[in-house]
mmCIF file of the N, C-alpha and C atoms, coordinates in Angstrom:
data_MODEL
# 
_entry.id   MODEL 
# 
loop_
_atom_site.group_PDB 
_atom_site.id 
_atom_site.type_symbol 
_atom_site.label_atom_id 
_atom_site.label_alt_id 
_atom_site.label_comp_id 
_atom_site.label_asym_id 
_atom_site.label_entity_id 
_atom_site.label_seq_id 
_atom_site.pdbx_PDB_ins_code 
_atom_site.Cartn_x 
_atom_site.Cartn_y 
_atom_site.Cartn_z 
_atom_site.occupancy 
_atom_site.B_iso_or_equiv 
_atom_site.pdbx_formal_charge 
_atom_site.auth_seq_id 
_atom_site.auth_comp_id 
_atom_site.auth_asym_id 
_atom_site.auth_atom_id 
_atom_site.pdbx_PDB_model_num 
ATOM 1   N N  . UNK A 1 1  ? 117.954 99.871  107.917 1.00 0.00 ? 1  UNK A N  1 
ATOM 2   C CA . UNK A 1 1  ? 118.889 99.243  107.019 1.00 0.00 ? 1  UNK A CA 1 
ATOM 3   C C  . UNK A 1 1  ? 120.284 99.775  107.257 1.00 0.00 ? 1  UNK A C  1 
ATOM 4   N N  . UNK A 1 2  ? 120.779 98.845  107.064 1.00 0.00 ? 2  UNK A N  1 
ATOM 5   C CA . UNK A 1 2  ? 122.305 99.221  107.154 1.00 0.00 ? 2  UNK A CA 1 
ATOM 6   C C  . UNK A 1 2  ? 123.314 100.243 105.833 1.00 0.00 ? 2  UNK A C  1 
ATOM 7   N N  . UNK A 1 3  ? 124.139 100.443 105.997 1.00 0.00 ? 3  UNK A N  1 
ATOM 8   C CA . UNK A 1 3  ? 124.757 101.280 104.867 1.00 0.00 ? 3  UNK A CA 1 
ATOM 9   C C  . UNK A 1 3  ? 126.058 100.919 104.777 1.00 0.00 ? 3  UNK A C  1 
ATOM 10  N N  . UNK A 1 4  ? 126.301 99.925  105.029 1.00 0.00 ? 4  UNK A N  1 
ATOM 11  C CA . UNK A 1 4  ? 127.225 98.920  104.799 1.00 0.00 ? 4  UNK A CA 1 
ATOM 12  C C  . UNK A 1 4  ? 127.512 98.577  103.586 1.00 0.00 ? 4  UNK A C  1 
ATOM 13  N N  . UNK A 1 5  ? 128.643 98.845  102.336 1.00 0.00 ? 5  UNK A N  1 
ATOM 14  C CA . UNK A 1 5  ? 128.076 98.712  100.834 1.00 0.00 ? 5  UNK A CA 1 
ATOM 15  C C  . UNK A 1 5  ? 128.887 96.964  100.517 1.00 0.00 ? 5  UNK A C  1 
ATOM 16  N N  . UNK A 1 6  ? 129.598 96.522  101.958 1.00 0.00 ? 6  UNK A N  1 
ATOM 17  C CA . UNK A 1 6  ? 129.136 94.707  101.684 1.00 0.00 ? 6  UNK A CA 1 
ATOM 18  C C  . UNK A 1 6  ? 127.972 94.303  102.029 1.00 0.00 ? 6  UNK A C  1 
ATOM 19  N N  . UNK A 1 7  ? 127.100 94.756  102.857 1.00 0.00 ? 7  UNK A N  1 
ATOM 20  C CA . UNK A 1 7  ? 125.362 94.543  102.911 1.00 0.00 ? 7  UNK A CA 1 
ATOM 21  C C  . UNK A 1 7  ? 124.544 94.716  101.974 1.00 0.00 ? 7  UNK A C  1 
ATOM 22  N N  . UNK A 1 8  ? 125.250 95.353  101.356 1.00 0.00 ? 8  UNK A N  1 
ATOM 23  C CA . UNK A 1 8  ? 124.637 95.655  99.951  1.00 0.00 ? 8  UNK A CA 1 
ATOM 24  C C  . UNK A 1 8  ? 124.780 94.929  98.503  1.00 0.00 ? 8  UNK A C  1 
ATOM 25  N N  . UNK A 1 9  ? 125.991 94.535  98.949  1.00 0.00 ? 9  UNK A N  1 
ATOM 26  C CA . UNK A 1 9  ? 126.696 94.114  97.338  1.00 0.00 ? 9  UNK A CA 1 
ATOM 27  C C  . UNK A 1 9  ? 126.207 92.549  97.807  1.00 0.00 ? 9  UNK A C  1 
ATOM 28  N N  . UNK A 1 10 ? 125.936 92.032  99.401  1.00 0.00 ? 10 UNK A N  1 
ATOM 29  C CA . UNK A 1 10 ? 125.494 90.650  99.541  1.00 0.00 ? 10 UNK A CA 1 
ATOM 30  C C  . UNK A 1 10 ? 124.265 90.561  98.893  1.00 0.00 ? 10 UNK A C  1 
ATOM 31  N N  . UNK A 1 11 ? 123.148 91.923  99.377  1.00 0.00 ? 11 UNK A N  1 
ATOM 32  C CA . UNK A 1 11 ? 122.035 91.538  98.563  1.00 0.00 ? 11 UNK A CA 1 
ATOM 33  C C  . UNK A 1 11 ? 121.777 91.729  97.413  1.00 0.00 ? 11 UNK A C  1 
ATOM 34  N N  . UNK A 1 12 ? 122.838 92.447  96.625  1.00 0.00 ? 12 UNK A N  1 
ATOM 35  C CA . UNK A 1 12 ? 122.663 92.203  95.117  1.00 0.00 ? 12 UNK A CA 1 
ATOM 36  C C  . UNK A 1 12 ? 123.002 90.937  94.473  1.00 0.00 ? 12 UNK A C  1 
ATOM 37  N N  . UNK A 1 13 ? 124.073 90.491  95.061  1.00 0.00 ? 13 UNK A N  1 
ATOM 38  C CA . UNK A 1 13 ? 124.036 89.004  95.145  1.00 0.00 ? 13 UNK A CA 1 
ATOM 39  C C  . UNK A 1 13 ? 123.343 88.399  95.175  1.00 0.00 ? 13 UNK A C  1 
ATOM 40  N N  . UNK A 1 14 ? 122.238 88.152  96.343  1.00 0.00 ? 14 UNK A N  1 
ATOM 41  C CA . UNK A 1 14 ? 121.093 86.978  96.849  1.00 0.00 ? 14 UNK A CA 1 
ATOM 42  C C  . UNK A 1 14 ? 120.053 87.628  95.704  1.00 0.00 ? 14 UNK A C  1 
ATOM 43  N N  . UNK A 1 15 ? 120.128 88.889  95.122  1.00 0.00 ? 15 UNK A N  1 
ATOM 44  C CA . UNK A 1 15 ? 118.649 88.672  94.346  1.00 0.00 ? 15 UNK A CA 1 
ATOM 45  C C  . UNK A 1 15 ? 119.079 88.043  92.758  1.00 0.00 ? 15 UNK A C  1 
ATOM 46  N N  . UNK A 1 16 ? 120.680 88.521  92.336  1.00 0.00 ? 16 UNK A N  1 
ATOM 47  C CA . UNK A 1 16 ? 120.730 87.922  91.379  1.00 0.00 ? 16 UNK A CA 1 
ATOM 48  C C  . UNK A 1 16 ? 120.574 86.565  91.290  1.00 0.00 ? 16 UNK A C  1 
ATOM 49  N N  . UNK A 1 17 ? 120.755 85.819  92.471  1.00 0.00 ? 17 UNK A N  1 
ATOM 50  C CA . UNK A 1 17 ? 120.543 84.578  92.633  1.00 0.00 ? 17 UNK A CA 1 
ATOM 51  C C  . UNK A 1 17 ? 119.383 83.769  92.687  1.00 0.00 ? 17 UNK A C  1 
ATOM 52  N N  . UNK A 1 18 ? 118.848 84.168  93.344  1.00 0.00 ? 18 UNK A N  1 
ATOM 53  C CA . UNK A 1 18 ? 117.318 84.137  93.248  1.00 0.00 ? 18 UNK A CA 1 
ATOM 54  C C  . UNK A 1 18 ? 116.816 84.254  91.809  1.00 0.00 ? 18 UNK A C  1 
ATOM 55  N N  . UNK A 1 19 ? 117.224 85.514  91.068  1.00 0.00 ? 19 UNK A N  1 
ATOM 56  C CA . UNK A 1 19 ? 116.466 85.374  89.806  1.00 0.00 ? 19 UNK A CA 1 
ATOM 57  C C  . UNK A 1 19 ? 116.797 84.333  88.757  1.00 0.00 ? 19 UNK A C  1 
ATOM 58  N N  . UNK A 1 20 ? 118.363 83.957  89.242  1.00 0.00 ? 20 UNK A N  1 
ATOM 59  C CA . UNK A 1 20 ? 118.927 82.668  88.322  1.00 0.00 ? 20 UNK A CA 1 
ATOM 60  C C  . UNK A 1 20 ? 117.960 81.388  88.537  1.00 0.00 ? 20 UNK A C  1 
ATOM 61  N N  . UNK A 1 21 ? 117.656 81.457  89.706  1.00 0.00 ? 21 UNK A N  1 
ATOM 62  C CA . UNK A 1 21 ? 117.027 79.905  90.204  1.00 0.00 ? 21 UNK A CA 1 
ATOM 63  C C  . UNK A 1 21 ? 115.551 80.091  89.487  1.00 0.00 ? 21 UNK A C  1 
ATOM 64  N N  . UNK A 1 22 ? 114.767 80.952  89.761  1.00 0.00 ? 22 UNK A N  1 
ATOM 65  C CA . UNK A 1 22 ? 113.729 81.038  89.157  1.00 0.00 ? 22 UNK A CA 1 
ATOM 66  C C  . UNK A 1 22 ? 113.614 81.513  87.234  1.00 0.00 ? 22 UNK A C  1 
ATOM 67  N N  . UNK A 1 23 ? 114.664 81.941  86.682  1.00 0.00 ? 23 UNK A N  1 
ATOM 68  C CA . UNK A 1 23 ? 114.825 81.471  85.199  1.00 0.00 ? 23 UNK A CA 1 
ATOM 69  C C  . UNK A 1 23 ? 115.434 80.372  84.687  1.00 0.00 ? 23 UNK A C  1 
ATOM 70  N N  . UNK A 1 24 ? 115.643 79.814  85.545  1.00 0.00 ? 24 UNK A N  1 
ATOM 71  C CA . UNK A 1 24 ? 116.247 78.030  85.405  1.00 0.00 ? 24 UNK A CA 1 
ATOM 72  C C  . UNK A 1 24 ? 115.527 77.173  85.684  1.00 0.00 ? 24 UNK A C  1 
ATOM 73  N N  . UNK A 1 25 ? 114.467 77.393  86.112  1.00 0.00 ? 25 UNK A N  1 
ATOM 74  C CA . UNK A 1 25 ? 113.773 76.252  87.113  1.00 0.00 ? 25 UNK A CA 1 
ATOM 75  C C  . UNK A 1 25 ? 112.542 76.352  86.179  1.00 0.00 ? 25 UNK A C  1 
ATOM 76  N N  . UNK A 1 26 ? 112.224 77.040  85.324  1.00 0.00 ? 26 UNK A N  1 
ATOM 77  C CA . UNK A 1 26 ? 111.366 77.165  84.222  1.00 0.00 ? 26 UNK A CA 1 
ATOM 78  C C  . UNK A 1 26 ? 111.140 75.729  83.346  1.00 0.00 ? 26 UNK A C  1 
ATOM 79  N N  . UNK A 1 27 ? 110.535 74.955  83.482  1.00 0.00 ? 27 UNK A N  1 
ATOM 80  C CA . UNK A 1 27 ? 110.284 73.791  82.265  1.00 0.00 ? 27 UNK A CA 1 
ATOM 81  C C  . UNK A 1 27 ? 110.942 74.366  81.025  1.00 0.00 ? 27 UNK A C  1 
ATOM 82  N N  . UNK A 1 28 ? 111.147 73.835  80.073  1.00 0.00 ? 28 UNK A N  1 
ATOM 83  C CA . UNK A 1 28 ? 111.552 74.101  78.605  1.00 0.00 ? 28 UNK A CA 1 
ATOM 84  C C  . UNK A 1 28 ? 110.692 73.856  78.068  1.00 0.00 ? 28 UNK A C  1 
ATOM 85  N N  . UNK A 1 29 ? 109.688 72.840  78.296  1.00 0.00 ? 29 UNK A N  1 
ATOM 86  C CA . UNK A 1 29 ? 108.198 72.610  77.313  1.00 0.00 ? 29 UNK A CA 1 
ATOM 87  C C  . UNK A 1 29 ? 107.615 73.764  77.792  1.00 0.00 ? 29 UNK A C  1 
ATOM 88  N N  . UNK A 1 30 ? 106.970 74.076  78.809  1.00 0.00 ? 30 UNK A N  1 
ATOM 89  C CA . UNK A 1 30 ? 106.317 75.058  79.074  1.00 0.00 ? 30 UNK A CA 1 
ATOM 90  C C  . UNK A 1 30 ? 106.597 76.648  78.689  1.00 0.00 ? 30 UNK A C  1 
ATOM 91  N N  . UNK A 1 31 ? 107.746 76.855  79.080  1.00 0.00 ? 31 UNK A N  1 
ATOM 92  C CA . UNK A 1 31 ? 108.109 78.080  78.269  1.00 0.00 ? 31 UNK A CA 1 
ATOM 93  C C  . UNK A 1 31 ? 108.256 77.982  76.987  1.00 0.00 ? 31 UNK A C  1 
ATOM 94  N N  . UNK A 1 32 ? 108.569 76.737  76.360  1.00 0.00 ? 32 UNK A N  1 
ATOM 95  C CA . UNK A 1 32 ? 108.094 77.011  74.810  1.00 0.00 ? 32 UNK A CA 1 
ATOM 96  C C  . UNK A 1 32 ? 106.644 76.921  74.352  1.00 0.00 ? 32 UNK A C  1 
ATOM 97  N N  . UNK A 1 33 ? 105.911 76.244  74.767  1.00 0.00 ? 33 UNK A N  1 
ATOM 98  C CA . UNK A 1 33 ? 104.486 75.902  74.548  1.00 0.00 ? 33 UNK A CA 1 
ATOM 99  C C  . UNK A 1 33 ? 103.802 77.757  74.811  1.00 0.00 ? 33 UNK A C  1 
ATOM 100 N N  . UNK A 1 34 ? 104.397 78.164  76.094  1.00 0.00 ? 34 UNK A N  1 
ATOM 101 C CA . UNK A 1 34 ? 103.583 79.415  76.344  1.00 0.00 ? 34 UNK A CA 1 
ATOM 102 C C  . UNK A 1 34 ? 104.315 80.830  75.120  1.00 0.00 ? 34 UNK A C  1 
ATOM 103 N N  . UNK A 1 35 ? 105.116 80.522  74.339  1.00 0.00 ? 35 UNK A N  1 
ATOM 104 C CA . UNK A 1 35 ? 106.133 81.312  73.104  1.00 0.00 ? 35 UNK A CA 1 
ATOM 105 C C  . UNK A 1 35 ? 104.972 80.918  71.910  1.00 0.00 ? 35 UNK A C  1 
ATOM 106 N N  . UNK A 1 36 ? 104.820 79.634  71.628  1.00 0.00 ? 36 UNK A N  1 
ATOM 107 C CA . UNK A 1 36 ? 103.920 78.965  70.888  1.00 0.00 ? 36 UNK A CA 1 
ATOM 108 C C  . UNK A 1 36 ? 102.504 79.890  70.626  1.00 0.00 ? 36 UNK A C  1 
ATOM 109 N N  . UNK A 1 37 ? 102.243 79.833  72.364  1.00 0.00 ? 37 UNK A N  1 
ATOM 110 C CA . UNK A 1 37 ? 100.726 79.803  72.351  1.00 0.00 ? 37 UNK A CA 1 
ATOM 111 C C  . UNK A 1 37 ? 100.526 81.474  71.891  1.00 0.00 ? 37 UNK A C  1 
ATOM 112 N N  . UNK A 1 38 ? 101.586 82.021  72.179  1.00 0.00 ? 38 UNK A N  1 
ATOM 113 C CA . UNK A 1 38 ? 101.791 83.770  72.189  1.00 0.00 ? 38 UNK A CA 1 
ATOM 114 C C  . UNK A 1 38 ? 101.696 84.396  70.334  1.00 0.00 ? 38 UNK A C  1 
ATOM 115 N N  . UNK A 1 39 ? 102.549 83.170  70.000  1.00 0.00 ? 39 UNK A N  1 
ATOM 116 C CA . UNK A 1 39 ? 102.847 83.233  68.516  1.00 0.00 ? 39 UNK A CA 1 
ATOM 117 C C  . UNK A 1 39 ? 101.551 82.855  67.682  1.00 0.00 ? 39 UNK A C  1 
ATOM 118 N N  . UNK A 1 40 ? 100.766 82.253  67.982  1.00 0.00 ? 40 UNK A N  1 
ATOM 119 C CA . UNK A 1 40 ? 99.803  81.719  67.002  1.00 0.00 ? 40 UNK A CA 1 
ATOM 120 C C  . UNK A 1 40 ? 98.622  82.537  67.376  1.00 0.00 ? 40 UNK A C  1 
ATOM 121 N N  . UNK A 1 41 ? 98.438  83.498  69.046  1.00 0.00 ? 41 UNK A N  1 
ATOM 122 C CA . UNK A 1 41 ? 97.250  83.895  68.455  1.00 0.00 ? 41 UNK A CA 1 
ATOM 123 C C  . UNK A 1 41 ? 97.773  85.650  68.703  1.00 0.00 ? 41 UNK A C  1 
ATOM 124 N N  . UNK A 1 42 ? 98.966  85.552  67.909  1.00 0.00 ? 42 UNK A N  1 
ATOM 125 C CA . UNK A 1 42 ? 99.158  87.348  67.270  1.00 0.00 ? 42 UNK A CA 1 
ATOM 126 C C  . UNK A 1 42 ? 99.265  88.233  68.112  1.00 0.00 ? 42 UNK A C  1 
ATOM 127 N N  . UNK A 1 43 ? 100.282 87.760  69.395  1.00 0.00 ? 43 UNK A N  1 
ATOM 128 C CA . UNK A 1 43 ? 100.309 88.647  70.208  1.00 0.00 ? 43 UNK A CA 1 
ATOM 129 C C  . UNK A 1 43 ? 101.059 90.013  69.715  1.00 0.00 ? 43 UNK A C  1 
ATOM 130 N N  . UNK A 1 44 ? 101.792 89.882  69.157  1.00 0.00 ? 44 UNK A N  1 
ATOM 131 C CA . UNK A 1 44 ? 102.643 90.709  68.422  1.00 0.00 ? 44 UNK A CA 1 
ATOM 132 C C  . UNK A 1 44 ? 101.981 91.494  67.283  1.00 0.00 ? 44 UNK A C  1 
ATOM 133 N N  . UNK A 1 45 ? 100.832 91.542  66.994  1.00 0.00 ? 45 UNK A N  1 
ATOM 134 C CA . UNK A 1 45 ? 100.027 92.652  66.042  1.00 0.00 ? 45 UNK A CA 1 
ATOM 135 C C  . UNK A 1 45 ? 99.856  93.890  66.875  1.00 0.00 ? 45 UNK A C  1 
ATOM 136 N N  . UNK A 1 46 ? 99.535  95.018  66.146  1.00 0.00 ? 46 UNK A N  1 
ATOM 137 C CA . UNK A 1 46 ? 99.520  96.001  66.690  1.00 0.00 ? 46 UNK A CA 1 
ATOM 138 C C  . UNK A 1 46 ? 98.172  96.351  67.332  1.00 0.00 ? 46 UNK A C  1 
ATOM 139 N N  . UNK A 1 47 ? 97.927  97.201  68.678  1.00 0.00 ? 47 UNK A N  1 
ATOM 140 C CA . UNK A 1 47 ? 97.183  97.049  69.139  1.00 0.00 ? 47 UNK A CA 1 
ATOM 141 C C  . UNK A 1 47 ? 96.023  98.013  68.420  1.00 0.00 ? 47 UNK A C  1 
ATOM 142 N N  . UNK A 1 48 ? 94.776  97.248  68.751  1.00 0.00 ? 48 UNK A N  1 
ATOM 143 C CA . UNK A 1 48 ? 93.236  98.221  68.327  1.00 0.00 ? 48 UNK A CA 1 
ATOM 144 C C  . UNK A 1 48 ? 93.202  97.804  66.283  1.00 0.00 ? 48 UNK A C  1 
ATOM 145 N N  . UNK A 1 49 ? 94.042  96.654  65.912  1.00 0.00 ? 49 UNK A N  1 
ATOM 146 C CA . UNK A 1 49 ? 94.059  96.379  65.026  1.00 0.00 ? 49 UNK A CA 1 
ATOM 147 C C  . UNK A 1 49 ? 93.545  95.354  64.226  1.00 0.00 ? 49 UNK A C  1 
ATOM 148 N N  . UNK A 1 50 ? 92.691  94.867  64.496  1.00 0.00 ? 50 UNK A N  1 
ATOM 149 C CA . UNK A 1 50 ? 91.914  93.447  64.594  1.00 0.00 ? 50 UNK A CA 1 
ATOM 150 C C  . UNK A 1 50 ? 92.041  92.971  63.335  1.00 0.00 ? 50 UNK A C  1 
ATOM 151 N N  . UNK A 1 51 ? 92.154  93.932  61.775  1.00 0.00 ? 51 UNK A N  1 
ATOM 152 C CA . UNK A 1 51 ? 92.479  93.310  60.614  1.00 0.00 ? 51 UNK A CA 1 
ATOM 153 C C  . UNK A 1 51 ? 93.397  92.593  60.971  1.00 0.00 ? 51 UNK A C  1 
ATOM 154 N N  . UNK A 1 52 ? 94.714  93.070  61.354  1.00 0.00 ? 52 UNK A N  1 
ATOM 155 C CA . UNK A 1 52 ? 95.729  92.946  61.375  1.00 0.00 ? 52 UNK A CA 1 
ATOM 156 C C  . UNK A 1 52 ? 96.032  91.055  62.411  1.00 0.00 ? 52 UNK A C  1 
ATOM 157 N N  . UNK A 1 53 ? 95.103  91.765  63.581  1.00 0.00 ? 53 UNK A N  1 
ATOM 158 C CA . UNK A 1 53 ? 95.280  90.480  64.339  1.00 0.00 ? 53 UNK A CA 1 
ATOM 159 C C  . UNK A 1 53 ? 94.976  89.124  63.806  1.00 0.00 ? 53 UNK A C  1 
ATOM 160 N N  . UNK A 1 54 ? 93.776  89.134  63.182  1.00 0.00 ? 54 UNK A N  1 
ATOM 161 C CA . UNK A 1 54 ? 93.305  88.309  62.705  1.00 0.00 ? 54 UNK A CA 1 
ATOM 162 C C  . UNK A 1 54 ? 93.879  87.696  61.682  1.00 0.00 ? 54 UNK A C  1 
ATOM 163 N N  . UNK A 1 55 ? 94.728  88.539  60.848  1.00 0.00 ? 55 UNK A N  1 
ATOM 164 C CA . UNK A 1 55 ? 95.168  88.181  59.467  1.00 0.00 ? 55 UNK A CA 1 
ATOM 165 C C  . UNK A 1 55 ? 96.091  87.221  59.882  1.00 0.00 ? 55 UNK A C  1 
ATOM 166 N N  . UNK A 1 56 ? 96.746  87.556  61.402  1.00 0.00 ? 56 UNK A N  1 
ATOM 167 C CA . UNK A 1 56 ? 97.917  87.342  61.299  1.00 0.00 ? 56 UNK A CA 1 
ATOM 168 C C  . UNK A 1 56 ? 97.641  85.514  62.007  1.00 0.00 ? 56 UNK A C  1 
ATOM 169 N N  . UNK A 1 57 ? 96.475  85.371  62.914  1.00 0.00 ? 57 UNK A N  1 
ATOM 170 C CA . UNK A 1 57 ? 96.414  83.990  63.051  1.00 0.00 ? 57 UNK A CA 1 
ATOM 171 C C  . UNK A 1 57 ? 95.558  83.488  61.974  1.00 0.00 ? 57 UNK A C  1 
ATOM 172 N N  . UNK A 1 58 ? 95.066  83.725  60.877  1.00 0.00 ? 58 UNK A N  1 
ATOM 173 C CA . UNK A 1 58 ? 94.934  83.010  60.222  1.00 0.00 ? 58 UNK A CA 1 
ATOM 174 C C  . UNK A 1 58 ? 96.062  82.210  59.468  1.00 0.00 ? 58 UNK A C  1 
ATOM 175 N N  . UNK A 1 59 ? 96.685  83.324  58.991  1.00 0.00 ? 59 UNK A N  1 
ATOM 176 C CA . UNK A 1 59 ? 97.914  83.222  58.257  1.00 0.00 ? 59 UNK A CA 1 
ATOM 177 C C  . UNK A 1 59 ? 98.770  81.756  58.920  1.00 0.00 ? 59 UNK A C  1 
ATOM 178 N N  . UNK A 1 60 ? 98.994  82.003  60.355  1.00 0.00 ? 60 UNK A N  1 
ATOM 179 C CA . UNK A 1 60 ? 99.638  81.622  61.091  1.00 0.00 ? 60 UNK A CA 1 
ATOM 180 C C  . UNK A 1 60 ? 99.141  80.122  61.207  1.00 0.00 ? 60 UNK A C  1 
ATOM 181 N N  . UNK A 1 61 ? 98.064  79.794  61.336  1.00 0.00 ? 61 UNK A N  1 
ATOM 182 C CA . UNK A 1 61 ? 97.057  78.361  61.314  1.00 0.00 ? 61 UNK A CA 1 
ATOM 183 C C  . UNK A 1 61 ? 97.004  77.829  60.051  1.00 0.00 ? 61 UNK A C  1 
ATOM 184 N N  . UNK A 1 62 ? 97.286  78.698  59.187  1.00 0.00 ? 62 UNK A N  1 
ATOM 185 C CA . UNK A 1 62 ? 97.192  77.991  57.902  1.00 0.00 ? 62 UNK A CA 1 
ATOM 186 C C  . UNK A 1 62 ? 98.718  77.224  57.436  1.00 0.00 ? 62 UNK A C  1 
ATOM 187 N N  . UNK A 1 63 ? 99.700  78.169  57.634  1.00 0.00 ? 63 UNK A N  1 
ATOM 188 C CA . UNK A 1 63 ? 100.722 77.478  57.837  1.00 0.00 ? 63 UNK A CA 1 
ATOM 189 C C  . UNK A 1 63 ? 101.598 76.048  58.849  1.00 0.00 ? 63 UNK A C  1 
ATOM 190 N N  . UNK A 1 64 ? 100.619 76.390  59.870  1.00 0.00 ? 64 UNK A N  1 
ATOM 191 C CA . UNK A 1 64 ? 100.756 75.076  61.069  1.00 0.00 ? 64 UNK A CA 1 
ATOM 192 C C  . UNK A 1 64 ? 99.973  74.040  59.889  1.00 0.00 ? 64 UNK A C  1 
ATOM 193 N N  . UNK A 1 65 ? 98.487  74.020  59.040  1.00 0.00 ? 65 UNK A N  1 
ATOM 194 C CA . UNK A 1 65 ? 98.418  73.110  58.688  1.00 0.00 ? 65 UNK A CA 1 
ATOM 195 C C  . UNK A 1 65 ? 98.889  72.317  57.876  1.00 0.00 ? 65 UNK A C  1 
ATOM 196 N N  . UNK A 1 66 ? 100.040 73.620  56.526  1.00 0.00 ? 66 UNK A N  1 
ATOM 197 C CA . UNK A 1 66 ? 100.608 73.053  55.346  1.00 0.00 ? 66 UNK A CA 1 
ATOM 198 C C  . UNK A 1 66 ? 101.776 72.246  55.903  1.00 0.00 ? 66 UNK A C  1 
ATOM 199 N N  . UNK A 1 67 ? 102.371 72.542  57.413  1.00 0.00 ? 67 UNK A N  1 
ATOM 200 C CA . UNK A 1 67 ? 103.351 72.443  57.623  1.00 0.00 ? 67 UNK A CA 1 
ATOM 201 C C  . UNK A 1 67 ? 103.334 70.469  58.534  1.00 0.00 ? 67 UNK A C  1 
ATOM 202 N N  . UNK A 1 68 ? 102.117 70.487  58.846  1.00 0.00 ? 68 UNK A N  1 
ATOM 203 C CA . UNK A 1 68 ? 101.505 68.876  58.786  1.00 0.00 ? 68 UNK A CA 1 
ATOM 204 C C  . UNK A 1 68 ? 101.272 68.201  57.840  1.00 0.00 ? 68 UNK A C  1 
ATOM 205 N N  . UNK A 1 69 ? 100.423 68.936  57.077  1.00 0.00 ? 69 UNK A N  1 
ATOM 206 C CA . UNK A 1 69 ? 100.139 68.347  55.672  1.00 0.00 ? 69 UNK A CA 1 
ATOM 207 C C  . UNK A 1 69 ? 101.608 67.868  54.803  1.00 0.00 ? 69 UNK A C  1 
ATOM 208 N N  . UNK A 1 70 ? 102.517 68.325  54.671  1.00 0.00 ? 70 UNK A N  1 
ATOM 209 C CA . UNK A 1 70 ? 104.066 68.294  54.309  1.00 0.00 ? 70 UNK A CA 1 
ATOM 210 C C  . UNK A 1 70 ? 104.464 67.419  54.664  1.00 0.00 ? 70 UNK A C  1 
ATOM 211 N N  . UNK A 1 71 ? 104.434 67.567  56.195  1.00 0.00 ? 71 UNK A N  1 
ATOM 212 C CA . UNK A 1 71 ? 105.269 66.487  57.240  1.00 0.00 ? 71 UNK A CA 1 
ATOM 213 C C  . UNK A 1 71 ? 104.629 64.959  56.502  1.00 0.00 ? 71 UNK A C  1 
ATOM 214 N N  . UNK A 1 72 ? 103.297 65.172  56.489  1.00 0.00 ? 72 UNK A N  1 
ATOM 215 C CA . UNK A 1 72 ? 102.705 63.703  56.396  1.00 0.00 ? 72 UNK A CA 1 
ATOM 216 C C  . UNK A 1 72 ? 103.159 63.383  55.140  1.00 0.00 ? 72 UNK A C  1 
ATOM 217 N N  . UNK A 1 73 ? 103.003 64.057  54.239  1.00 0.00 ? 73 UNK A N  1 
ATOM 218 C CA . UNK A 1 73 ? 103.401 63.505  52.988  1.00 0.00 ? 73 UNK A CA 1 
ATOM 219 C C  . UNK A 1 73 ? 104.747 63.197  52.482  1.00 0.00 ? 73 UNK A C  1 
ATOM 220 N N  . UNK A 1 74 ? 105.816 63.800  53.122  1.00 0.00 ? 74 UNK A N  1 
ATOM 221 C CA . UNK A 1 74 ? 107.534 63.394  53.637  1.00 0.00 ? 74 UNK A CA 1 
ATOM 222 C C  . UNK A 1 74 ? 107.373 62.270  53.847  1.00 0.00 ? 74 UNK A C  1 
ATOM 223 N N  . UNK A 1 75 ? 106.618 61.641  55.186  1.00 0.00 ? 75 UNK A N  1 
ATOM 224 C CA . UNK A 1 75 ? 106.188 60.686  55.518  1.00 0.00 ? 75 UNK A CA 1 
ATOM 225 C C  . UNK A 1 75 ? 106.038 59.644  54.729  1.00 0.00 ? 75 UNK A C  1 
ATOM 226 N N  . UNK A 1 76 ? 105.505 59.747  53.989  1.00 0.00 ? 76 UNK A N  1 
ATOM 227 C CA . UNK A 1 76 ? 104.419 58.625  52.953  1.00 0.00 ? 76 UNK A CA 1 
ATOM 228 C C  . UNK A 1 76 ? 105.165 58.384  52.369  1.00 0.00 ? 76 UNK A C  1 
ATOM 229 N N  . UNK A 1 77 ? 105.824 59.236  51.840  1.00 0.00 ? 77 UNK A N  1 
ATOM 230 C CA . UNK A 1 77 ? 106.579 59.235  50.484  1.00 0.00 ? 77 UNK A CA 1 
ATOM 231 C C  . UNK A 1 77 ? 108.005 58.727  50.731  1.00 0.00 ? 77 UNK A C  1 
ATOM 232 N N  . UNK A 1 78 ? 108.696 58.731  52.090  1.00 0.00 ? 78 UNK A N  1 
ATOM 233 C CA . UNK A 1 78 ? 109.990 57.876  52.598  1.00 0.00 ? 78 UNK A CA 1 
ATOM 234 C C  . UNK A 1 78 ? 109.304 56.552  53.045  1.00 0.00 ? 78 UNK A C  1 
ATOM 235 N N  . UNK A 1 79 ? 107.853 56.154  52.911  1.00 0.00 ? 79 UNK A N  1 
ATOM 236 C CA . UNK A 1 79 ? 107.463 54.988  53.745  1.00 0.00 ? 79 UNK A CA 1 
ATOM 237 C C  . UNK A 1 79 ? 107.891 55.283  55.148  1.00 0.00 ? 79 UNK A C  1 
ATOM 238 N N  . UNK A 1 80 ? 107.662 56.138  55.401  1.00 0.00 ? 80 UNK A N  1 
ATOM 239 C CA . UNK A 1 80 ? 107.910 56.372  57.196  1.00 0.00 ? 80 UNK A CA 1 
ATOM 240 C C  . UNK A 1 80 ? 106.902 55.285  58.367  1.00 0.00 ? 80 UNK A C  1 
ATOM 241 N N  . UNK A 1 81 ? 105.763 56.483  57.696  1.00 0.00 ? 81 UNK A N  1 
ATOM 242 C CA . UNK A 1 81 ? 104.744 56.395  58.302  1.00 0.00 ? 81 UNK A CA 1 
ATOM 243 C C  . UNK A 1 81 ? 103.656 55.447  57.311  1.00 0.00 ? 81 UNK A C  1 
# 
């Protein structure tokens, strides 16, 4: 390798670049769907905690359903749907 510190500062360049293209090139459904999928089954509980995990997708499913159940009845009730 060279010790050239424009050989250097080029490839700090090409990787920041690189990492732009590949955090851009990301779907927006998909990276939200995979935020989604992270969120509902409690990735974020603490680990070796299974009360905890569990509480937390229940919790979490129960609210996805009030939060349909709502929607539909918004619905009904503007004659939407």
């Amino acid at each position: 390798m060279s010790t050239d510190p424009r050989e250097a500062a080029r490839a700090d360049d090409a990787k920041e670049a690189l990492d732009r293209v590949k955090r851009d090139s990301e779907s927006f459904l998909g990276s939200s769907m995979g935020r989604a999928a992270d969120h509902f089954s409690g990735k974020d509980a603490p680990e070796g905690d299974n009360i905890e995990l569990w509480g937390r997708r229940i919790g979490r499913g129960l609210s996805l359903i009030a939060f349909i159940g709502l929607s539909w009845w918004l619905g009904h009730q503007l004659k939407i749907w």
